[in-house]
C-alpha positions in Angstrom: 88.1 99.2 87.6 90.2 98.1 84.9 90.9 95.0 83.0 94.0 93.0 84.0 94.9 90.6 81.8 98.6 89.1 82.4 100.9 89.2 79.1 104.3 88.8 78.8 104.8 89.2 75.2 103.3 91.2 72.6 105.7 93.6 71.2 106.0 91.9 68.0 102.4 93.1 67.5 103.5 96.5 67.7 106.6 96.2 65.3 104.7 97.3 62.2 102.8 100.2 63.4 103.8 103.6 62.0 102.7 106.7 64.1 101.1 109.6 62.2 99.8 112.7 64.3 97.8 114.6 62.6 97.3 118.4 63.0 100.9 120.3 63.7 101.2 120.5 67.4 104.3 121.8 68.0 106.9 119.2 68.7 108.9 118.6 72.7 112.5 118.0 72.3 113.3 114.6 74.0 116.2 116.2 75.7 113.7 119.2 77.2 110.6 117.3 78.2 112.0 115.2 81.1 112.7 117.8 84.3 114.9 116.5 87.6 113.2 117.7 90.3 109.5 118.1 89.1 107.7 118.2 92.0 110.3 118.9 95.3 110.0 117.4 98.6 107.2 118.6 100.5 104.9 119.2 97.6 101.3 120.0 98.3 98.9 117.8 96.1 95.2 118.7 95.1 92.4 117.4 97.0 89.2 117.1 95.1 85.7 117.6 97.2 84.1 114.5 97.9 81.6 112.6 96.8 78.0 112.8 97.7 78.2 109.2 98.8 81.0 109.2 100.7 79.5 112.1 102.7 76.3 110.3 103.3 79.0 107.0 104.3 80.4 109.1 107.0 77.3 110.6 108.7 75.4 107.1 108.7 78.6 105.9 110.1 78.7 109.0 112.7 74.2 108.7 113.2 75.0 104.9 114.1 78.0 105.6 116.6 80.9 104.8 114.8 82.8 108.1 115.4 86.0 105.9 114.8 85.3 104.3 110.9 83.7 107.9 110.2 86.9 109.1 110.9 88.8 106.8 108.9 86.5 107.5 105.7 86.8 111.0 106.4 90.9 110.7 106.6 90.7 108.9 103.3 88.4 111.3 101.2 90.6 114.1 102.5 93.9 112.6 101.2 94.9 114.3 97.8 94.1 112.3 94.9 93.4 112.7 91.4 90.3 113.9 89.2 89.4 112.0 86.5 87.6 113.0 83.0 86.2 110.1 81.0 83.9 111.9 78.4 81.5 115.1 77.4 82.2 117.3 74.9 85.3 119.2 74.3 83.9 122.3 75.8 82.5 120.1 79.0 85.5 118.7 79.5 87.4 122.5 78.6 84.9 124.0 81.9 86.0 121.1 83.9 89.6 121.3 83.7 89.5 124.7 84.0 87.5 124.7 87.4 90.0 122.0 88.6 93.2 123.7 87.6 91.7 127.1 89.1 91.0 125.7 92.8 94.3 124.0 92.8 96.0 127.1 91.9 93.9 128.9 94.8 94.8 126.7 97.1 98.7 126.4 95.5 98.4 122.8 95.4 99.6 120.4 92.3 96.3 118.9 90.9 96.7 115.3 89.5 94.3 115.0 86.4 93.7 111.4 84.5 92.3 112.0 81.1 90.2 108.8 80.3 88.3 108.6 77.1 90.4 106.9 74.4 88.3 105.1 71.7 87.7 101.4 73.1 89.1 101.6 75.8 89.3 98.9 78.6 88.6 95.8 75.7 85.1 96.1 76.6 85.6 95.2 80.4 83.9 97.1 83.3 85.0 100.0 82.0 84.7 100.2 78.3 83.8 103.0 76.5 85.5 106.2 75.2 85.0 108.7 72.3 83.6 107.4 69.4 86.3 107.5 66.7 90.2 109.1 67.0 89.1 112.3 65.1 86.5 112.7 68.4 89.0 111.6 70.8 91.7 114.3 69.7 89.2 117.2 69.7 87.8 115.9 73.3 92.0 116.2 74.1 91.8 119.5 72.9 89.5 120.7 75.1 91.1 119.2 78.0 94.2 121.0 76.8 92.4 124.0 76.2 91.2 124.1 79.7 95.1 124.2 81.3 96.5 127.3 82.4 99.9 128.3 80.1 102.3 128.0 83.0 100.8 126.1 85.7 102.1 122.7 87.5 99.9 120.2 87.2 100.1 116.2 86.9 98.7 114.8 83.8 98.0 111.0 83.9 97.6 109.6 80.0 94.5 106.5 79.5 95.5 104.1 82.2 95.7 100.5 80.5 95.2 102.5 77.2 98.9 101.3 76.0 99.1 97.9 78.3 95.6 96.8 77.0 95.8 97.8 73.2 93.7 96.4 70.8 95.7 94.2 69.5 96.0 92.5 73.1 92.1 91.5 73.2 90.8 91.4 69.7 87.9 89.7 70.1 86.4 92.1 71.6 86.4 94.2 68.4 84.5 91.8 65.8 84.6 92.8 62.4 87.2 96.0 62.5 90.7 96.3 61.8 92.1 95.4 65.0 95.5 96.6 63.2 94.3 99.9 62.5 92.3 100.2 65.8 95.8 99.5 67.7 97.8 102.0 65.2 95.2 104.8 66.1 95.4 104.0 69.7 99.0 104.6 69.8 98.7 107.6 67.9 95.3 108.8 69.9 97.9 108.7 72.9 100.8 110.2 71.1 98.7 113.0 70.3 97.5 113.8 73.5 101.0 114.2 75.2 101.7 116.5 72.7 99.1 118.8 72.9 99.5 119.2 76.6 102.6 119.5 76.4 102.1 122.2 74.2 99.2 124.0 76.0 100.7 123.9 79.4 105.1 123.5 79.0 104.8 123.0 82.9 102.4 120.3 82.9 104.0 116.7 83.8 103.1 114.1 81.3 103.0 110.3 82.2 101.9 108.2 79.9 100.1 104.6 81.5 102.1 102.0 81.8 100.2 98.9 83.4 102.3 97.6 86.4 105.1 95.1 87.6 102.5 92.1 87.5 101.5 92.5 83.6 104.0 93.2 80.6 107.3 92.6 80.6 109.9 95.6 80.5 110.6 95.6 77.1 107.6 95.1 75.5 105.7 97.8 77.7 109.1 100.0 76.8 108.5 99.5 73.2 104.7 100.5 73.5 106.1 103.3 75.4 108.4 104.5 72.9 106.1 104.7 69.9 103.4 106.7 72.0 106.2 109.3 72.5 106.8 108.7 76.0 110.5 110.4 75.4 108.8 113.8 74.5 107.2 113.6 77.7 107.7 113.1 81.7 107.6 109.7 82.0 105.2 107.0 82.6 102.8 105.7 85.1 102.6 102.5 87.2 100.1 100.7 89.1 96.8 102.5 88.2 93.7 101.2 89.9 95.8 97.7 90.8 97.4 96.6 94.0 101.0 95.8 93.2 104.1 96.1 96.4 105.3 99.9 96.1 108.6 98.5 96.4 108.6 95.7 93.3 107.1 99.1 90.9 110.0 101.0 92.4 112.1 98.4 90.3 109.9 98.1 87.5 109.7 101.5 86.9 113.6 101.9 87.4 113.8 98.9 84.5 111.8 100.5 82.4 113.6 103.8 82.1 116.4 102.0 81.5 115.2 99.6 78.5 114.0 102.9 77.2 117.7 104.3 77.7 118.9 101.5 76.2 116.8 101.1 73.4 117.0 103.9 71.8 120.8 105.3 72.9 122.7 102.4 73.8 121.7 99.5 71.4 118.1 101.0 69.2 115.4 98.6 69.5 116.9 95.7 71.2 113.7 95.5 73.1 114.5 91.6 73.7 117.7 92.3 75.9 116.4 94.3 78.3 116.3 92.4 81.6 112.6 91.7 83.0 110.5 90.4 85.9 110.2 87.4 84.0 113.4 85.8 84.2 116.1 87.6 86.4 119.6 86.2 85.2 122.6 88.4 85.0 126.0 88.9 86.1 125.4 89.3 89.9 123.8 85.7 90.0 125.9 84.3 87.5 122.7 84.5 84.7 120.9 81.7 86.9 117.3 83.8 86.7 114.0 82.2 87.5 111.1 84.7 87.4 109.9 86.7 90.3 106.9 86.3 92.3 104.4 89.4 92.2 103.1 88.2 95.5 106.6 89.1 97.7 108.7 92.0 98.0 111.4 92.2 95.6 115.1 93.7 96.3 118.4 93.2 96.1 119.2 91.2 99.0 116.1 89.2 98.9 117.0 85.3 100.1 114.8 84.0 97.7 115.8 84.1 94.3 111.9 84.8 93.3 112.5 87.9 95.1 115.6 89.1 94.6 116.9 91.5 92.0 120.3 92.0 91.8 120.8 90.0 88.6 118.3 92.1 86.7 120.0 94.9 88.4 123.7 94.1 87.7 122.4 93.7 84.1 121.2 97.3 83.4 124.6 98.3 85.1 126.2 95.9 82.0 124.2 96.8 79.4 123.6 100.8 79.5 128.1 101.5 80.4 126.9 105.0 82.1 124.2 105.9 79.9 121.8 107.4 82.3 117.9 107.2 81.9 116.0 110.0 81.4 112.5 109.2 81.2 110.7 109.6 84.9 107.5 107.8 86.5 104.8 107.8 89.3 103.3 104.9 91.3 99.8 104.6 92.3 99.6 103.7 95.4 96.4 104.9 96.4 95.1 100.7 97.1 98.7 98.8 97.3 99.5 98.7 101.0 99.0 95.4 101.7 99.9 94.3 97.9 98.1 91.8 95.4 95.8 89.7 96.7 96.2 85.9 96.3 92.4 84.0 96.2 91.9 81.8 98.8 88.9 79.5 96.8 88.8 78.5 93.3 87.1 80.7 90.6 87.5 80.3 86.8 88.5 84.0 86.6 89.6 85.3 90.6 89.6 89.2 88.4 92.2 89.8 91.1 92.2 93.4 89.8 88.7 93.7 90.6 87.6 94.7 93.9 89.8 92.3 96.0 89.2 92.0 99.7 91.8 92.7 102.3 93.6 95.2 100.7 94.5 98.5 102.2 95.1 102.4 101.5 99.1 102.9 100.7 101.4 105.2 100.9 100.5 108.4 101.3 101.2 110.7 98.3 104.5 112.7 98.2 106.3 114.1 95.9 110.4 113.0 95.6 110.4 109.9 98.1 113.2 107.9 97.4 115.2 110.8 95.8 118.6 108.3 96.8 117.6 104.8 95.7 115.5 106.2 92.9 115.4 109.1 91.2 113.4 109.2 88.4 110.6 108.1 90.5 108.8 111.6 91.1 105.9 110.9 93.4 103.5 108.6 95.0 99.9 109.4 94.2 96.7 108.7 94.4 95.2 108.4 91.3 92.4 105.6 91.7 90.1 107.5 93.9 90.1 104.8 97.2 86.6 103.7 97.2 84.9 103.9 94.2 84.3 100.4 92.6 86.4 98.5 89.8 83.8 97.3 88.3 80.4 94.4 88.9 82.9 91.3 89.5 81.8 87.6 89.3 85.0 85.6 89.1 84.2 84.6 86.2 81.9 82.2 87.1 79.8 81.8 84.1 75.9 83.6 84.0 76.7 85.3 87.7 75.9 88.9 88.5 77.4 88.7 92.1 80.3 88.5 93.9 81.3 85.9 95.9 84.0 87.7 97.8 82.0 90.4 98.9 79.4 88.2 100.2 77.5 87.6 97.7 76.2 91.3 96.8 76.4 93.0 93.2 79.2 95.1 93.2 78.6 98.4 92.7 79.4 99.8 88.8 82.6 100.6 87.6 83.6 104.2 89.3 80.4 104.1 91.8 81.1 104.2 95.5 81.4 101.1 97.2 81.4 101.3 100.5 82.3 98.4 102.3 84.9 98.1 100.4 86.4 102.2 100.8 86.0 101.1 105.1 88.0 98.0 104.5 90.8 100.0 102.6 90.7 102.5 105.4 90.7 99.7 108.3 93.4 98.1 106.3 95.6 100.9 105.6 99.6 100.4 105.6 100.8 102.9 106.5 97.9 103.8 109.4 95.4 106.1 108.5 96.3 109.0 111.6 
């Protein structure tokens, strides 16, 4: 669904901007907005209705005698996963909120809700769009915060890609404007809307997007975090719509909290010596670091040194001297059971973000899962909703409106059902769908 362009650098880009919120939402203490236990074992998540499609999937499938994939679509739609709101008015976006947060609260589940509508957004990928201007965009944000209940739990996810893809990342794809300005507002747009959920609903979990493991390194995604006000906030979000191992954005995550830790406690924007994926010296290897493959699980004990952590680990441990991090995050891992997928033929773009065959549901969501190895990780979720395209993909070959991996068909539209590709995912699933 989303663009995923690889960077590994960047945060110079970002050194300049200043953030001015405009308006005088009421400011979150840094030492206040992170909680411990948000969301306790055995938390029930929101379930949205499905989709008209993926009805319609399952009684063609249960017409044609295929009780079994029927059931496996019907498994997946029923899994709790997120709602998303991508445009509208502010008082169509106000009614929807409100009718979401309402039936969660009947049904005393934890809705997860991914606000989506930043101005130029996605760089003009499959997905591109938004509000028209920041002014639009802030009053759109205060309708969705107008639509939250004062003291209700629910999950706020903040513009996935909207701080890993910044304007500044892809500026050709604004010609003409101030891609300066356009990547200064963008920071603030995001800033803004933190705030003013935060300041609507105190019990609302904020996590502001973050990319995932494959794309920027920790301290330039840490930076971008930091100026967005990701300290006045939950935490952060990983893995949105992509297909990265659970168990290498369990680390990310954890490395990211802690460059956050130790940029702005520790040593204040030393964003350049915080360990990263990218090269993975430290004392535990004797600072011999190569960087780590995306395409293997990484951990501590890993034999191969493109796997294995403990060097980036035992730097943290140096670095931060008991400084603990505060700042919190989620993993998508509504698509990431099987992990990325590496192409098999040669394309000038493989998009491997985009629609990729032989991947698989993940983990099912669940709230506190590795409360021992890692605690600021509050949940697994589903926030892409499993089955609905990422977008028309053509590998980039030049002129083509269809996708080779797929058989040759169009995909479907960015956010449209596809479903061949919601029965692979279901076939596929790691853990088994039941």
């Amino acid at each position: 669904m989303l663009n995923r362009i690889l960077s590994r650098g960047g945060g110079h880009l970002l050194a300049a901007v200043t953030v001015v919120i405009a308006g005088q939402l009421a400011t979150v203490s840094a030492a206040s907005a992170s909680e411990q236990n948000p969301l306790p074992a055995g938390t029930r998540f929101y379930t949205p209705a499905p989709t008209h499609d993926a009805v319609r999937q399952i009684a063609e499938l249960t017409s044609n005698g295929d009780k079994a994939d029927a059931a496996l679509i019907r498994a997946e739609v029923r899994t709790p996963q997120a709602v998303w709101f991508t445009g509208g008015t502010p008082k169509q976006v106000q009614q929807q909120v409100r009718q979401v947060a309402q039936q969660a609260a009947g049904k005393k589940t934890v809705p997860t809700l991914v606000i989506y509508n930043v101005p130029g957004r996605d760089c003009s990928q499959y997905s591109s769009g938004g509000a028209g201007s920041d002014a639009a965009y802030r009053a759109w944000v205060d309708g969705v915060a107008a639509g939250l209940a004062k003291d209700q739990r629910v999950i706020v996810i903040v513009e996935p890609d909207g701080l890993a893809n910044l304007p500044s990342d892809c500026p050709a794809a604004y010609p003409g404007q101030d891609v300066a300005a356009l990547t200064a507002g963008r920071i603030a747009d995001i800033r803004y809307a933190g705030a003013a959920i935060r300041q609507a609903d105190p019990r609302a979990l904020v996590y502001l997007d973050a990319g995932h493991s494959a794309w920027h390194s920790v301290g330039d995604i840490a930076s971008r975090l930091e100026q967005a006000g990701v300290n006045d906030v939950q935490g952060f979000s990983l893995n949105v719509s992509n297909y990265q191992y659970t168990a290498n954005l369990e680390q990310y995550g954890t490395w990211v909290s802690e460059c956050i830790a130790y940029t702005t406690t520790v040593n204040p924007g030393d964003f350049g010596g915080c360990g990263n994926q990218y090269w993975s010296g430290g004392p535990a290897n004797n600072w011999t670091g190569v960087a780590l493959d995306p395409n293997g699980e990484w951990s501590d004990t890993a034999a191969d040194p493109a796997l294995n952590t403990a060097g980036i680990n035992s730097r943290y441990a140096s670095i931060l001297a008991g400084t603990a991090p505060t700042a919190h995050f989620v993993i998508d891992t509504s698509r990431n059971g099987r992990g990325p997928w590496t192409p098999t033929a040669s394309y000038p773009d493989p998009q491997t973000w985009c629609n990729p065959p032989g991947r698989g549901l993940g983990a099912r969501p669940e709230a506190a899962p590795q409360p021992a190895a890692y605690p600021l990780l509050d949940a697994y979720l589903w926030i892409k909703t499993p089955g609905q395209s990422d977008g028309q993909c053509n590998r980039g070959v030049p002129g083509s409106t269809v996708d080779p991996e797929w058989g040759g068909i169009t995909d479907p539209a960015a956010g449209a059902w596809f479903g061949e590709q919601a029965l692979e995912l279901a076939q596929l699933a790691v853990p088994p769908l039941n």
